[in-house]
C-alpha positions as CSV (number, residue, x, y, z in Angstrom):
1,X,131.2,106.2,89.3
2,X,130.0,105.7,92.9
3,X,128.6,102.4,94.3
4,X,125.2,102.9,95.1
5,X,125.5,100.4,98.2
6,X,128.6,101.1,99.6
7,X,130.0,104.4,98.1
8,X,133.2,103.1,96.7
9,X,134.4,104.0,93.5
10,X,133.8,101.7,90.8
11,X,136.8,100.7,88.5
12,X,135.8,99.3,84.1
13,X,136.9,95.7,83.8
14,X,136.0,92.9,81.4
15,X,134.4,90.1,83.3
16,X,132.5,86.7,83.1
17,X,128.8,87.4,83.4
18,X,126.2,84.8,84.4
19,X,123.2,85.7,81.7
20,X,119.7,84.7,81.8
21,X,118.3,84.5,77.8
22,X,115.0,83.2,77.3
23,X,115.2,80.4,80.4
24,X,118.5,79.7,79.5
25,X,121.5,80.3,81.4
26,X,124.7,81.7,79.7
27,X,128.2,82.2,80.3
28,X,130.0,85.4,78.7
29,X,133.1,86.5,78.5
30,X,134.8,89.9,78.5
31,X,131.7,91.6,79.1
32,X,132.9,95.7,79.9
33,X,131.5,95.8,83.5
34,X,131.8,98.9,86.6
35,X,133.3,96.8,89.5
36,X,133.7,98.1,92.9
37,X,136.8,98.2,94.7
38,X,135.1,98.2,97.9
39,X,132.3,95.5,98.3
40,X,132.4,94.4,94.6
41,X,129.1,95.0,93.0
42,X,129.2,95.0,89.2
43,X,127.2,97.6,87.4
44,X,126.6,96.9,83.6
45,X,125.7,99.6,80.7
46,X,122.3,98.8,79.8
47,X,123.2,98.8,75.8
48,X,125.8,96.2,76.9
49,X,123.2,93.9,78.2
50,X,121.0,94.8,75.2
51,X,124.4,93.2,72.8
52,X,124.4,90.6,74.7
53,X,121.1,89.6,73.9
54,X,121.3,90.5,70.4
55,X,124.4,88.3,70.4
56,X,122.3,85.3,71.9
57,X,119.7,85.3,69.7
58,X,122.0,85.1,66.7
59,X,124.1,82.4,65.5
60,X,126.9,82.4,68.0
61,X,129.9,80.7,68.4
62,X,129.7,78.4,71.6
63,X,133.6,78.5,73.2
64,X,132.9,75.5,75.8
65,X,130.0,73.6,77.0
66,X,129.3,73.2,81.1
67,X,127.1,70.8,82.7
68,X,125.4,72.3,86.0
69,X,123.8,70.5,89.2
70,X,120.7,72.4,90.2
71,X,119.7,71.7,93.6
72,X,117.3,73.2,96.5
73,X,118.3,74.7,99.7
74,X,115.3,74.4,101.2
């Protein structure tokens, strides 16, 4: 497929995606993803996005556990 910013073509790799659930932030990995090979936008199937959540709201396995600073630019 074509990158709707920058017109490259977009190559299928599994990546890490950040994932908002709920007001919770998630890490997941291997998630089948479109990635640019220009400017590196990522472009993800909605009926992936729709397992992920399904996934979340289930009992899941929890690979690791991160602690995260939140802080304010302005």
């Amino acid at each position: 497929m074509k990158c709707e910013f920058c017109g490259g073509q977009t190559v299928k790799r599994k990546v890490r995606k950040q994932h908002w659930l709920e007001g919770r932030l998630y890490l997941v990995e291997n998630v089948e993803a479109e990635i640019c090979g220009e400017c590196g936008e990522r472009y993800f199937h909605a009926t992936v996005l729709d397992r992920i959540d399904a996934m979340l709201k289930a009992e899941h396995h929890v690979k690791e556990r991160l602690s995260v600073e939140v802080v304010s630019f302005a």
